[in-house]
C-alpha positions in Angstrom: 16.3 6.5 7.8 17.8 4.1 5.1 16.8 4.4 1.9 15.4 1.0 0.3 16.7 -1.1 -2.0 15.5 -1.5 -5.5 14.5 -5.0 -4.1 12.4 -3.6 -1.6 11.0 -1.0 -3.3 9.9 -4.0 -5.8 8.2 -5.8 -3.2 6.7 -2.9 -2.1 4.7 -2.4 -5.1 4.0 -5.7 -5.7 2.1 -5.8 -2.2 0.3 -3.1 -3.2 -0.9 -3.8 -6.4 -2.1 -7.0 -5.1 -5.4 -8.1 -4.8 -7.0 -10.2 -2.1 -6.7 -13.2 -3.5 -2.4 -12.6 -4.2 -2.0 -11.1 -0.4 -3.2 -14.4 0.9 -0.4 -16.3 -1.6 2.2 -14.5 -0.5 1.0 -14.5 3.3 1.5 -18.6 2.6 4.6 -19.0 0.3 6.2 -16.5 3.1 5.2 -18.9 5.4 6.5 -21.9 3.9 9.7 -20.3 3.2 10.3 -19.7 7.1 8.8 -23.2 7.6 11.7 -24.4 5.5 14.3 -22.1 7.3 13.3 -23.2 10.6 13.5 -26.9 10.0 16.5 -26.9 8.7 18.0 -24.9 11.7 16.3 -27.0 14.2 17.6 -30.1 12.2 21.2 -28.4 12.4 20.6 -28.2 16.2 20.7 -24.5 15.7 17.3 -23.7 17.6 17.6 -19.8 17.8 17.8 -19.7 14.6 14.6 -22.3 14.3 12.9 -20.1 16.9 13.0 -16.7 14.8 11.8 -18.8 11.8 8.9 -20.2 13.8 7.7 -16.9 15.1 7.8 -15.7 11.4 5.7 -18.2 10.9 3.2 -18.1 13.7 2.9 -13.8 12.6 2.0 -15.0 8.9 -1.0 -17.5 10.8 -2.3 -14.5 13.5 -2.4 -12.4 10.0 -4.6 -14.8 8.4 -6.3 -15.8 11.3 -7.2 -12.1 12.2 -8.3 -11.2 8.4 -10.9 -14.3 8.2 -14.4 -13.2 7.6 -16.2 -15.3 10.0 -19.7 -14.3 9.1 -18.6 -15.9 5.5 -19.6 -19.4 7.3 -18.3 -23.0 8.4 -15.4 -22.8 6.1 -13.9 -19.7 7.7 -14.4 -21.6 11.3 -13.1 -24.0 9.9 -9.6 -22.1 8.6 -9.9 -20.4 11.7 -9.4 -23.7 13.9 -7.0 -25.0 11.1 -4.4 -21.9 11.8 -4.7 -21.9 15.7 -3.8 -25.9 15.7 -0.6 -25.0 13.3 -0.2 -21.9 15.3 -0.5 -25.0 18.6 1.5 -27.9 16.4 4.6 -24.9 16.1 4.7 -24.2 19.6 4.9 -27.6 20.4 8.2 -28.4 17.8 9.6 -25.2 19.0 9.5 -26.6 22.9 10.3 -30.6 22.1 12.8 -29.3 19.1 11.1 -31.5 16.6 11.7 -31.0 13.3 8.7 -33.3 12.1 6.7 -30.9 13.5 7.4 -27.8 11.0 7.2 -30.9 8.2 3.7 -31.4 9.7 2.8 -27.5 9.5 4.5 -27.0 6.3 2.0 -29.9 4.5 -0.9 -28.3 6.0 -0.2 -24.5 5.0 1.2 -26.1 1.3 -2.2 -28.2 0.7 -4.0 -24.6 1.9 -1.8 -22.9 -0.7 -3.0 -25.1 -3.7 -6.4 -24.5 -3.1 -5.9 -20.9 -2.5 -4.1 -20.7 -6.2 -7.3 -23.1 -7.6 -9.9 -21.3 -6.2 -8.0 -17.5 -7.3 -7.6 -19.2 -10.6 -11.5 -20.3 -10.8 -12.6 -16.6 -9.6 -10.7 -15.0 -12.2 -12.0 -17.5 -15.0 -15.6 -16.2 -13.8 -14.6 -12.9 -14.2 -13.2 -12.8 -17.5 -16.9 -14.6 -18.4 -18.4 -12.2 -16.7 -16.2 -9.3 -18.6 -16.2 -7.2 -15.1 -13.5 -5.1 -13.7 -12.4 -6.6 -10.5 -12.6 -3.4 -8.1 -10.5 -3.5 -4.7 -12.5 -3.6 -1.5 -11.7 -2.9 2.3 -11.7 -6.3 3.2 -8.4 -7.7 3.7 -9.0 -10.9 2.5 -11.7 -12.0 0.6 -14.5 -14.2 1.6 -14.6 -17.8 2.0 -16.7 -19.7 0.8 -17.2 -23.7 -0.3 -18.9 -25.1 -3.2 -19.6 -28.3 -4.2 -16.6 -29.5 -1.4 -13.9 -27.0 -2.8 -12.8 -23.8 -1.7 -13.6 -20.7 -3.6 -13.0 -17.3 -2.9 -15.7 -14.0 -3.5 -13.6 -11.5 -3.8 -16.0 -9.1 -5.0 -18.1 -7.2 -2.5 
């Protein structure tokens, strides 16, 4: 077995140490990278390259799409529907080899990203109000929930 490099080994705790809310980031900016790899591969004509990309991608989107609490409501059906149409839109510029496709995708998953950093960013201001520990739970991902039309995450149990 190879030993890992310092790099990895970096990663590696960083994933751990994570909490919910920072999985799902990285799950996203991951995404976006291979989003941006792929398109410009396919735009290069070089569409093996673009194909690996795009199933990077669609991995990252049956991740989220298998770590959604659906009992946390509509907005989680909602997500749910929202990955298996990218998961649809990718399949469909991988076959017709159109790069507006992955631009398509990439808006989508980069609009899901903002909120994902807003509604973190909103949970943690709560917490520092509330002076609580966060502690780690078994779920995944957090809970889904929408207030007052924006996203927000529990990510306490």
């Amino acid at each position: 077995m190879m030993s890992a490099t310092p790099y990895h080994r970096y990663q590696q705790v960083q994933i751990e140490g994570a909490d919910e809310g920072a999985l799902v980031l990285m799950l996203y900016d991951g995404a976006l990278r291979f989003l941006e790899k792929g398109h410009k591969a396919m735009v290069n004509k070089d569409y093996h390259k673009a194909y690996m990309e795009i199933i990077r991608v669609e991995r990252i989107l049956n991740e989220l799409m298998s770590c959604l609490n659906l009992e946390a409501g509509e907005i989680a059906h909602n997500l749910m529907r929202l990955y298996e149409f990218m998961e649809w839109r990718l399949i469909l510029a991988n076959k017709e080899k159109d790069p507006q496709g992955l631009l398509e995708v990439s808006k989508l998953l980069g609009s899901l990203r903002d909120a994902w950093v807003e509604a973190a960013r909103i949970e943690r201001e709560k917490k520092a109000k509330k002076g609580g520990k966060e502690e780690r739970t078994t779920q995944p991902v957090p809970a889904v929930e929408e207030e007052e039309g924006r996203i927000s995450l529990n990510l306490s149990s």
